[in-house]
Residue frames as qw, qx, qy, qz and C-alpha x, y, z in Angstrom:
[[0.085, 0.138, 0.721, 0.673, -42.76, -20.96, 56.85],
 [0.205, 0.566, 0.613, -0.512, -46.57, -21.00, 57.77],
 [0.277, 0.871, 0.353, -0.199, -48.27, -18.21, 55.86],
 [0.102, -0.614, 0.267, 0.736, -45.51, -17.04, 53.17],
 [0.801, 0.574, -0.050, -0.162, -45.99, -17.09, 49.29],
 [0.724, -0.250, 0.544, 0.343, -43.56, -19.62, 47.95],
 [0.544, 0.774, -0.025, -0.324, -41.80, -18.84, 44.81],
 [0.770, -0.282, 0.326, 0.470, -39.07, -20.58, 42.79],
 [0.080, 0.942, -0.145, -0.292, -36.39, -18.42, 41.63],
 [0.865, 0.175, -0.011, 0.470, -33.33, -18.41, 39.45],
 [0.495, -0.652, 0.236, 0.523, -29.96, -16.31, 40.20],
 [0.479, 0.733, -0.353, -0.329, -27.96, -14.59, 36.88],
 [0.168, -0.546, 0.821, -0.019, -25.69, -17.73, 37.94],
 [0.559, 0.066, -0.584, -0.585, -28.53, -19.62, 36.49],
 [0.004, 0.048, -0.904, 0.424, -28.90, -21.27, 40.03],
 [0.585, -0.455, -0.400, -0.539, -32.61, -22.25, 41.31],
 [0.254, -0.117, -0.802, 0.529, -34.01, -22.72, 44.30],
 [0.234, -0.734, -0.611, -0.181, -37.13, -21.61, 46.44],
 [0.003, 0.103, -0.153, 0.983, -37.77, -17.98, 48.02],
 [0.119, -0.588, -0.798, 0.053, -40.35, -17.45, 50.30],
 [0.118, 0.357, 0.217, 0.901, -42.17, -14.10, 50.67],
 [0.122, 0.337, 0.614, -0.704, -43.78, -12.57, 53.60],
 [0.153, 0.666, 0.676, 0.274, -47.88, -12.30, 52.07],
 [0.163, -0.848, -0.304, 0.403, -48.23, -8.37, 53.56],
 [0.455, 0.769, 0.096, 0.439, -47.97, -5.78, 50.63],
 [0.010, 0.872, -0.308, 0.380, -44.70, -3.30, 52.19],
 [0.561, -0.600, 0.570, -0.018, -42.96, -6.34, 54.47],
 [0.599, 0.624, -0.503, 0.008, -40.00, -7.24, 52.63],
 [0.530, -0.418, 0.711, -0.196, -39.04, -9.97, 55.07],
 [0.801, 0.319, -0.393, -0.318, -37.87, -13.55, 53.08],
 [0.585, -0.536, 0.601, 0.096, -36.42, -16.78, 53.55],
 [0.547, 0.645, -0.533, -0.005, -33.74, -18.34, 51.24],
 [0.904, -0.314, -0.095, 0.275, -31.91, -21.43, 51.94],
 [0.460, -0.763, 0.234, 0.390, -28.28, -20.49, 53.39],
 [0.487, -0.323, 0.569, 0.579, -26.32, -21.74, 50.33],
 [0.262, 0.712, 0.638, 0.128, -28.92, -20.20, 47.91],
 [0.091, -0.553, -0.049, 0.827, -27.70, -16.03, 47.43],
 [0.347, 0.852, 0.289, 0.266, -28.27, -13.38, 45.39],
 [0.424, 0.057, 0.018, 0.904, -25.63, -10.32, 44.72],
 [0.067, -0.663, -0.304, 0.681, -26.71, -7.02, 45.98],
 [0.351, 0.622, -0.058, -0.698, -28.78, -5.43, 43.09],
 [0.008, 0.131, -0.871, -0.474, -29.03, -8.65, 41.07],
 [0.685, 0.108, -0.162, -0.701, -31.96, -9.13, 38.77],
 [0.342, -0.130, 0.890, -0.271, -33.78, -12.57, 39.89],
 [0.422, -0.036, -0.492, -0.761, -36.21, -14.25, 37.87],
 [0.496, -0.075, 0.505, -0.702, -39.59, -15.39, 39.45],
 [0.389, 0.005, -0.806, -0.445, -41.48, -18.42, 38.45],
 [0.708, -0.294, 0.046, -0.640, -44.41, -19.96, 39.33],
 [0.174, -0.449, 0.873, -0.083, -43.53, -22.93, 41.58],
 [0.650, 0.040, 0.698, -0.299, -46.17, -25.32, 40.27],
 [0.697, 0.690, 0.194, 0.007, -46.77, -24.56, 36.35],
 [0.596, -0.215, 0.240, 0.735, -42.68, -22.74, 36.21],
 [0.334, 0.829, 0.278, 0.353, -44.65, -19.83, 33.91],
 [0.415, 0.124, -0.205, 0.878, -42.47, -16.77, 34.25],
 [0.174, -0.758, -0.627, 0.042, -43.87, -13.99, 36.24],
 [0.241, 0.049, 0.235, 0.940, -42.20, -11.29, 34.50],
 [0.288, 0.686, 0.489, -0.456, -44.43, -8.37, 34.55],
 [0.487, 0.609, 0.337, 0.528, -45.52, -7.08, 30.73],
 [0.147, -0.931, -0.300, 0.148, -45.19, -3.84, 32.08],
 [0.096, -0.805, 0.579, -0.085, -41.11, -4.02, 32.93],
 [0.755, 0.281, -0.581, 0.119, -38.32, -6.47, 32.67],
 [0.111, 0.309, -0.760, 0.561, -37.62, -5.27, 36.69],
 [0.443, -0.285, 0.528, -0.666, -40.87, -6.17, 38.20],
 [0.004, 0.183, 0.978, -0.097, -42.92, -9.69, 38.95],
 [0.634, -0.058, -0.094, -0.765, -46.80, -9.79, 38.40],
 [0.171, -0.158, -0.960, -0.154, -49.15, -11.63, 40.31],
 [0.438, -0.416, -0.433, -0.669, -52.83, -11.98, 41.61],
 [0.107, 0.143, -0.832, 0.525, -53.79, -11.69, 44.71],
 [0.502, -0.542, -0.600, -0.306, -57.16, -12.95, 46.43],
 [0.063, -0.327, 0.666, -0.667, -57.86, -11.43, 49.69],
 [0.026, -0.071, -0.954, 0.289, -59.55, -12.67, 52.19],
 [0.487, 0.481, 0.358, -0.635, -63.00, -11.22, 50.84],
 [0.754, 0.098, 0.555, 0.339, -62.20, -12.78, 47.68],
 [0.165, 0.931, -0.008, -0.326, -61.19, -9.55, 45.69],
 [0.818, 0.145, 0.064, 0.554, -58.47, -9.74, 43.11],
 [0.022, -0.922, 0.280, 0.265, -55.76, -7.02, 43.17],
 [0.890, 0.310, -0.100, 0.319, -52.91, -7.30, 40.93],
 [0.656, -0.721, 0.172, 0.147, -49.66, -7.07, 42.73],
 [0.466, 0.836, -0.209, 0.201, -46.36, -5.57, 41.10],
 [0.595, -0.733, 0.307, 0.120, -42.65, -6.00, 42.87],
 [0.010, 0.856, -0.512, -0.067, -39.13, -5.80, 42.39],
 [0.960, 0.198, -0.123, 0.154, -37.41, -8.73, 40.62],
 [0.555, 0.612, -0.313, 0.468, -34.10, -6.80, 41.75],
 [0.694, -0.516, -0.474, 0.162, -32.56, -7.94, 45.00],
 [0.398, -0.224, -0.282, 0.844, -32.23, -5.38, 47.49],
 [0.172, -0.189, -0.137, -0.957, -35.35, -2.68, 46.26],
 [0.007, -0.263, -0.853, 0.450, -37.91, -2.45, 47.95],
 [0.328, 0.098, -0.253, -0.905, -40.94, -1.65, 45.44],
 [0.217, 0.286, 0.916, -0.178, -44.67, -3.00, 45.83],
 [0.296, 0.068, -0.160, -0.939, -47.34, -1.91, 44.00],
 [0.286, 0.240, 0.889, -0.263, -51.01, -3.43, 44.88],
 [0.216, 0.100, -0.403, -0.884, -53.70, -2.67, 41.91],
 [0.070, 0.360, 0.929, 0.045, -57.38, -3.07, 42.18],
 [0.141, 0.641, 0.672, 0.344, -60.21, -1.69, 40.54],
 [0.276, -0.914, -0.293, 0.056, -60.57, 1.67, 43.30],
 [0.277, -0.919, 0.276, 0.045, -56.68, 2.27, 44.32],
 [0.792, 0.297, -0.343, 0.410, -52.84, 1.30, 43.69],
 [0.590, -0.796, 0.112, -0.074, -51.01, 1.32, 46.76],
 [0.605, 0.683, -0.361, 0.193, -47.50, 2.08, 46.88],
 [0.714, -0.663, 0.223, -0.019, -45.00, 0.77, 48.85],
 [0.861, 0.157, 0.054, 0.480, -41.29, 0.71, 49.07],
 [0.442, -0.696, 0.054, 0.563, -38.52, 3.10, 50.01],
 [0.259, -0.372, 0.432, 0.780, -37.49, 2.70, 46.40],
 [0.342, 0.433, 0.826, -0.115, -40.72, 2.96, 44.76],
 [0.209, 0.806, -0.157, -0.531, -40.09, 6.32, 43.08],
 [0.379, -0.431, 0.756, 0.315, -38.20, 3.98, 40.56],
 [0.125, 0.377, 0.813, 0.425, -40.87, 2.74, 38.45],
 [0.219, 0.712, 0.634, -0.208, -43.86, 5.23, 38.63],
 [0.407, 0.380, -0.063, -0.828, -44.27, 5.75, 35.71],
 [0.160, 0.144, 0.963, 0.159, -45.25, 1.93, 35.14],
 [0.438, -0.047, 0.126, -0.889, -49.34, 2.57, 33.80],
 [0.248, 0.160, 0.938, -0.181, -52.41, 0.38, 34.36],
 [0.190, 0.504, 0.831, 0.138, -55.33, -0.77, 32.78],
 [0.198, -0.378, -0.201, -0.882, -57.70, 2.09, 31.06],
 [0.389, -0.351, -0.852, 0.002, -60.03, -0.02, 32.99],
 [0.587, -0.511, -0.594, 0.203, -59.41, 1.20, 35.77],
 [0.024, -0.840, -0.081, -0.536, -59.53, 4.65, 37.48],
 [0.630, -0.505, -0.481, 0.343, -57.49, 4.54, 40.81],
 [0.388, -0.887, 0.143, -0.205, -56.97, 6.95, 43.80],
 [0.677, 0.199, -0.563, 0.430, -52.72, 5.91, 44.50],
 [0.688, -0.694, -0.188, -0.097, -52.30, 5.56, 47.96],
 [0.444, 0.681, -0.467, 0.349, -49.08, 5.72, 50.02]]
């Protein structure tokens, strides 16, 4: 477990349970208890595991939004596939949006903040 982001999830089967999440924006490594699944290309829904707020992104119904702090204490907001088996990451902060994911052509045309003025990375 150590260092993963913990999330509890639900299944279309209306199951719950926890899903961990490697922290490293493009490594799609997870753990899942054994008797916990998902169906190949089923939409999963993300919750926060302490408050249960959904973490549906406003953006799309397929992706998750959250905030990440690195370790200089920077926020980026952080974009990903709610649908098991794609592999789509998007990292947003203030300079760049870094893309990641084999299947990441899939959403871009998702847009961000006027705010902000990135440089997209790959």
């Amino acid at each position: 477990m150590g260092e993963n982001i913990v999330f509890k999830v639900r299944n279309t089967y209306r199951e719950k349970g926890l899903l961990l999440l490697h922290p490293e924006v493009g490594n799609y490594s997870s753990i899942l208890h054994p008797k916990f699944h998902f169906e190949g290309g089923e939409r999963i829904d993300f919750f926060c595991p302490l408050c249960m707020s959904s973490l549906d992104a406003s953006l799309t119904e397929s992706l998750v939004h959250v905030i990440m702090v690195d370790p200089n204490g920077n926020e980026h907001e952080v974009y990903f596939s709610q649908v098991d088996g794609e592999k789509i990451t998007y990292k947003v902060s203030s300079k760049e949006v870094m893309i990641k994911g084999v299947h990441s052509y899939r959403y871009a045309h998702f847009t961000i903040s006027d705010k902000q003025s990135p440089q997209m990375q790959n």
